[in-house]
C-alpha positions as CSV (number, residue, x, y, z in Angstrom):
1,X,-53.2,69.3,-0.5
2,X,-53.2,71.1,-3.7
3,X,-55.5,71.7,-6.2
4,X,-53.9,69.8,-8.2
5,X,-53.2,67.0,-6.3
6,X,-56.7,66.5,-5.3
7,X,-57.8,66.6,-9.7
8,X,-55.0,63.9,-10.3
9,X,-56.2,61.6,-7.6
10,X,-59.5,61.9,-8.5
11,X,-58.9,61.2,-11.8
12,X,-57.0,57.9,-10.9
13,X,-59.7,56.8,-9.1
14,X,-62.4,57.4,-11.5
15,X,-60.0,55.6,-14.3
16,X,-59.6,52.6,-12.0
17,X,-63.6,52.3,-11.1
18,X,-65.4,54.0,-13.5
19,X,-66.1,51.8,-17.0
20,X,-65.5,54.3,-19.5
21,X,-62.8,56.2,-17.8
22,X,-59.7,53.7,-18.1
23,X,-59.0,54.4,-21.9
24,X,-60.6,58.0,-21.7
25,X,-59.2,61.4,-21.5
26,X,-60.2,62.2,-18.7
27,X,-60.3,65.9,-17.2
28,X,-62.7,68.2,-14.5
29,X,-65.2,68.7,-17.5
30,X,-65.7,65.2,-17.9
31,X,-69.2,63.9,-17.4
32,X,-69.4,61.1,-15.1
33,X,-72.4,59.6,-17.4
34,X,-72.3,60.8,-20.5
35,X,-68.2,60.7,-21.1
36,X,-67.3,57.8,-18.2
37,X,-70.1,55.4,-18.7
38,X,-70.8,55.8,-14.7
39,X,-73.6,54.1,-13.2
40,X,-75.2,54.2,-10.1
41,X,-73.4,51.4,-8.6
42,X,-70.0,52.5,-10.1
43,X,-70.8,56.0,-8.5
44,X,-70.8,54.7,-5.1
45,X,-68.3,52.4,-5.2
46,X,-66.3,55.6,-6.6
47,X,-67.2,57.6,-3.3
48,X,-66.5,54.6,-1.2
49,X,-62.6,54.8,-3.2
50,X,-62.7,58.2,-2.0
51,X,-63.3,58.0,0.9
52,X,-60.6,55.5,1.6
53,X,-58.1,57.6,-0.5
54,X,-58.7,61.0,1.2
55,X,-59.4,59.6,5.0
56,X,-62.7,61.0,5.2
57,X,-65.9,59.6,6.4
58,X,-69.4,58.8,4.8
59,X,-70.7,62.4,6.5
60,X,-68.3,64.8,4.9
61,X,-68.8,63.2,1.3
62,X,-72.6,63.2,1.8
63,X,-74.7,63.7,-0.9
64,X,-71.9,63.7,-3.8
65,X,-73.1,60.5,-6.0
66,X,-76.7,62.4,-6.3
67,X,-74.8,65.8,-6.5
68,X,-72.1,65.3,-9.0
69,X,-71.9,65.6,-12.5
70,X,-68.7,66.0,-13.7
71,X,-64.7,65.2,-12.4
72,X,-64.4,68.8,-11.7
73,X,-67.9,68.4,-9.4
74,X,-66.1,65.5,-7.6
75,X,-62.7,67.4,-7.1
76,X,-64.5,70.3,-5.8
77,X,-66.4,68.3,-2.8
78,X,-62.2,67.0,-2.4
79,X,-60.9,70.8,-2.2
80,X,-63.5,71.6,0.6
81,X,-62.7,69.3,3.0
């Protein structure tokens, strides 16, 4: 998967969960709090999306609600897999 690839669907996802992403610009700076209104429960129901988009389980996303900051922070944990 490209780099790319992994920042678009990211980005979907956080637009379709997140409050203040669906009429945001939304981009890897983004903060998750500040700039996309995310809560705690929004943040995990955003890694739960993830997981189900990318096929991967609880494990390999450990640790990336209490970890992540920003899009680019989320992407990133994507790439590595």
């Amino acid at each position: 998967m490209t780099k790319t690839m992994a920042e678009q669907r990211v980005i979907k996802l956080a637009k379709k969960i997140l409050p203040g992403a669906a009429k945001a610009h939304v981009t890897r700076q983004s903060d998750l709090v500040m700039d996309l209104n995310a809560d705690s429960m929004s943040l995990v129901a955003l890694v739960f999306a993830m997981e189900e988009e990318f096929g991967v389980g609880a494990t390999q996303l450990s640790g990336l609600v209490t970890d992540s900051r920003t899009i680019g922070d989320l992407v990133a944990a994507v790439e590595r897999l």
